[in-house]
DOMAR-119049 format. One record per residue: x, y, z of N, C-alpha, C in turn. Coordinates in steps of 0.02 Angstrom, whole numbers, padded with zeros to 5 digits, always signed. Example, Ala and Ser with C-alpha at 12.3 -4.5 7.8 and 13.67 -1.06 7.14 Angstrom:
BEGIN
+00660-00284+00390+00615-00225+00390+00660-00165+00390+00642-00112+00354+00684-00053+00357+00645+00002+00394
// end
This chain:
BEGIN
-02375+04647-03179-02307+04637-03204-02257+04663-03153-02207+04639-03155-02136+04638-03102-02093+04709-03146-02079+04769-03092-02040+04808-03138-01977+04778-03139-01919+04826-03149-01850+04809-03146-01849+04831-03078-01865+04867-03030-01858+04887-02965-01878+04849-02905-01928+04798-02945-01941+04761-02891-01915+04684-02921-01880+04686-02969-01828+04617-02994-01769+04605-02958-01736+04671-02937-01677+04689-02907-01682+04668-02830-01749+04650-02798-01763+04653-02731-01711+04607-02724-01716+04595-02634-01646+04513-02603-01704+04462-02597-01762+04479-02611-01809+04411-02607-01834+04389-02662-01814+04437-02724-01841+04379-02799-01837+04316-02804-01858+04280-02834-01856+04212-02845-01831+04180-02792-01828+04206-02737-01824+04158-02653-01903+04155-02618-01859+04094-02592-01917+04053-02543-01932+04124-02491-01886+04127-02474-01882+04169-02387-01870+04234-02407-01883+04253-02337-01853+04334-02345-01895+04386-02380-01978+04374-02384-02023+04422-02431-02043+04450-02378-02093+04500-02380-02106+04559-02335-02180+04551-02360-02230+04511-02321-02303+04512-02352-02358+04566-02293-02376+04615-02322-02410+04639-02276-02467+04606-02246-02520+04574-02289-02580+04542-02265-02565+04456-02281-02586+04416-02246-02585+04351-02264-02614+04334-02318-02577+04284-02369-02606+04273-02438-02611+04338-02489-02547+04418-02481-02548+04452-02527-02491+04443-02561-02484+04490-02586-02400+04490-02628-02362+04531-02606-02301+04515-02614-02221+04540-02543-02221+04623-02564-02191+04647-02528-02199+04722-02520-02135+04736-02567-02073+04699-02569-02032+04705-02617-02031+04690-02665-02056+04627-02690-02053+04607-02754-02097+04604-02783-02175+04597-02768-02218+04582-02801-02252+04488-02790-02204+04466-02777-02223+04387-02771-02285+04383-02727-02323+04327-02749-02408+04298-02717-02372+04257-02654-02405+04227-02610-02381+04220-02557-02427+04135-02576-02462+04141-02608-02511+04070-02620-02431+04053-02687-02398+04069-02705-02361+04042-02765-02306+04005-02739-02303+04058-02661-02218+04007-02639-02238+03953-02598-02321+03940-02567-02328+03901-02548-02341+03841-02587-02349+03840-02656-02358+03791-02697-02295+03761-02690-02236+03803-02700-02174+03794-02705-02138+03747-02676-02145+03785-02603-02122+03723-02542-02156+03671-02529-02086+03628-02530-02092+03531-02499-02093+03549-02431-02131+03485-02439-02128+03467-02335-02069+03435-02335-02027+03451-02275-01975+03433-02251-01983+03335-02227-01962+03298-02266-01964+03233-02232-01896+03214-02209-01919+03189-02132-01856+03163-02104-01855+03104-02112-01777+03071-02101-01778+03005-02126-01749+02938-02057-01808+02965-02005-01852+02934-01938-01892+02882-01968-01877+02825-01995-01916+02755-02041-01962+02718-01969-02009+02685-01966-02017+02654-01910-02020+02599-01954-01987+02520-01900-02003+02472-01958-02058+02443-01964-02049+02395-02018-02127+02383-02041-02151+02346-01973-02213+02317-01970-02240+02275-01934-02234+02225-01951-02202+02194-01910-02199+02112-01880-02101+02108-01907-02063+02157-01930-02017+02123-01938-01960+02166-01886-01934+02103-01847-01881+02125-01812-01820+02132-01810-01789+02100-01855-01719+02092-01885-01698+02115-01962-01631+02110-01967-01609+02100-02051-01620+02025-02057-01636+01971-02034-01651+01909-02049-01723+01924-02062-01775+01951-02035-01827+01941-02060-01843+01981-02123-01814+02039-02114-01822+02101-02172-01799+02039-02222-01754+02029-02233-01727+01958-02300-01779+01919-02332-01789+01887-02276-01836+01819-02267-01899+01873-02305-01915+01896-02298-02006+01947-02331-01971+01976-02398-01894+01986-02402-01889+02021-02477-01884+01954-02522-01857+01903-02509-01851+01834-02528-01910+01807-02549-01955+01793-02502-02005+01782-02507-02074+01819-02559-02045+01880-02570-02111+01936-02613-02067+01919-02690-01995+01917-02675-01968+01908-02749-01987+01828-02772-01975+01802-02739-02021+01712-02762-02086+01683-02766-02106+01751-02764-02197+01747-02769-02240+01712-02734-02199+01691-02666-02238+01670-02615-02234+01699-02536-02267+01761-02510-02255+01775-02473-02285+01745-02411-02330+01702-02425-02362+01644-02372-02312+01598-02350-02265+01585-02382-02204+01559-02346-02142+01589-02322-02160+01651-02306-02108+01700-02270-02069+01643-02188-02110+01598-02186-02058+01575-02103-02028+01527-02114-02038+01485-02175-01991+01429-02233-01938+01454-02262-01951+01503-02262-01885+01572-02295-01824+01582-02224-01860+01604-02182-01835+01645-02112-01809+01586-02076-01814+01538-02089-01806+01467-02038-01747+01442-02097-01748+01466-02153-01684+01420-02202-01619+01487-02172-01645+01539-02195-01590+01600-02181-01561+01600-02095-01583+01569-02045-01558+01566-01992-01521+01494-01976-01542+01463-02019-01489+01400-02048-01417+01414-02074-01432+01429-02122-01373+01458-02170-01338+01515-02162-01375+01568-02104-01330+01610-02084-01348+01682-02148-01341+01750-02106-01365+01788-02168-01303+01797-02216-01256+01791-02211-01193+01831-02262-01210+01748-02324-01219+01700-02303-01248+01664-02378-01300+01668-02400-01348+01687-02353-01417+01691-02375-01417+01760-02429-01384+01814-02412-01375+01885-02461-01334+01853-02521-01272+01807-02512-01233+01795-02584-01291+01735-02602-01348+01690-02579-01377+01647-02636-01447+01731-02664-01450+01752-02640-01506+01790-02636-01478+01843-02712-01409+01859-02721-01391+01905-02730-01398+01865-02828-01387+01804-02795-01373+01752-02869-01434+01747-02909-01484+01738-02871-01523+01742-02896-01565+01796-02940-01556+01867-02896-01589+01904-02931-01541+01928-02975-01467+01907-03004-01450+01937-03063-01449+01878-03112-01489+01810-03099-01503+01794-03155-01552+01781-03207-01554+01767-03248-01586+01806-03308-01667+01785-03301-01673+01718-03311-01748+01686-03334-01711+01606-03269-01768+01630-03226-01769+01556-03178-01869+01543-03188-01871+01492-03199-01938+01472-03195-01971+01476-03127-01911+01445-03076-01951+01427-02985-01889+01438-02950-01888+01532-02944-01837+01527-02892-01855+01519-02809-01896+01493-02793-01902+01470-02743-01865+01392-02710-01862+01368-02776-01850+01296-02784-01753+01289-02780-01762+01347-02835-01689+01375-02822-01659+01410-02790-01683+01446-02754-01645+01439-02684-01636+01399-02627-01708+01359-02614-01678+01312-02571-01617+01267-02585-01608+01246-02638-01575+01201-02675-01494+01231-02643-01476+01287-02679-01432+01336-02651-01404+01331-02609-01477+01322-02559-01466+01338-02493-01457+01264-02423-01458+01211-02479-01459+01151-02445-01388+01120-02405-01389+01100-02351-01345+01077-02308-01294+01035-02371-01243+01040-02381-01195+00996-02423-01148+00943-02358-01138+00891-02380-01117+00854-02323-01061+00853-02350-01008+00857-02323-00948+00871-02326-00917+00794-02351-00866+00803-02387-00834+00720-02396-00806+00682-02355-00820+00639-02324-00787+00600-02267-00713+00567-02297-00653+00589-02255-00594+00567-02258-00589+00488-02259-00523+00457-02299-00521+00412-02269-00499+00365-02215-00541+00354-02179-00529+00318-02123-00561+00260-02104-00524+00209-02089-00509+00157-02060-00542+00149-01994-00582+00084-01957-00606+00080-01895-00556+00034-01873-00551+00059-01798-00517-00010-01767-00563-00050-01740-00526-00095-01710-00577-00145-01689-00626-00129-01622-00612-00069-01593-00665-00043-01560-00722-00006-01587-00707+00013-01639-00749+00044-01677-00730+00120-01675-00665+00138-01670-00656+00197-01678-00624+00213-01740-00645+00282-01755-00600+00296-01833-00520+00298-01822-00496+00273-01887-00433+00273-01864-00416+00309-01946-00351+00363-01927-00345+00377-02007-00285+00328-02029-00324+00360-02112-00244+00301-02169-00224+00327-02218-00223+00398-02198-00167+00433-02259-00133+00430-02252-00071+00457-02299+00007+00455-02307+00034+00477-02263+00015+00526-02201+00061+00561-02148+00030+00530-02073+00007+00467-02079-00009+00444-02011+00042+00427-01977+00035+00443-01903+00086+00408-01850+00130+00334-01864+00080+00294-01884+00107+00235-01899+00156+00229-01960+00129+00248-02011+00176+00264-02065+00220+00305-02071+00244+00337-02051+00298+00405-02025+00359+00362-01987+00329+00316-01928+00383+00284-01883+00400+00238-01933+00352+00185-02004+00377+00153-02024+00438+00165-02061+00421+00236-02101+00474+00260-02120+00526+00287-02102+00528+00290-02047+00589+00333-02006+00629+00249-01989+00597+00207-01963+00634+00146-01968+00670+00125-02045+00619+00113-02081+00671+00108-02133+00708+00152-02185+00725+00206-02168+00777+00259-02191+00825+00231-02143+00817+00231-02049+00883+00231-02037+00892+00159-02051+00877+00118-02095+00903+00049-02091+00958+00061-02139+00918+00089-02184+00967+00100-02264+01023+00140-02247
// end
């Protein structure tokens, strides 16, 4: 038992700072086992990560978290080959869509989908007779002079 004289020590209930005469006895001040504070202490982990193997980028790190969340990690370079398409800042917002929603049957399916080239709407335009586009909206060259002619007529 611990008196009150050796409760008062500066090394009670501390890690450090005991006074052990023999290795593995108890501190000369307080009484503490020297096997008790070693139970005590954590190993110091530093946070020196090496990365995993085989991935060299935040495009690939993606492409393998993408891939383990869609339950196919055999297609990790179908993944890595769409995300270097699409660029990562969409690949994280379709990525991001997906995992906050609720019940998807095949998000694999759904993300490509997502992630598919959209072809933009073609304006309208007019070919000339060379075959070049010519535009025919309301603010074309041609129509602008027509109108500037007939304002100053009026």
């Amino acid at each position: 038992m611990v008196s009150a004289v050796e409760k008062n020590a500066l090394c009670y209930g501390q890690k450090f700072g005991h006074d052990f005469p023999a290795p593995g006895g108890n501190c000369a001040k307080c009484g503490t086992n020297q096997a008790e504070l070693n139970g005590q202490m954590q190993k110091i982990e530093y946070f020196t990560k090496n990365p995993e193997k085989g991935l060299y980028s935040e495009a690939h790190a993606l492409a393998r978290e993408i891939s383990e969340f869609c339950g196919e990690p055999k297609k990790f370079a179908m993944y890595l080959g769409v995300i270097k398409n699409i660029g990562l800042p969409h690949a994280y917002k379709i990525f991001a869509e997906l995992k906050q929603a609720k019940e998807i049957k095949t998000p694999g399916k759904l993300f490509l989908y997502l992630s598919a080239y959209k072809k933009q709407p073609a304006l309208n335009r007019k070919k000339n007779k060379n075959g070049d586009s010519k535009r025919a909206g309301e603010n074309t060259p041609e129509k602008t002079k027509k109108r500037r002619k007939n304002n100053a007529a009026n």
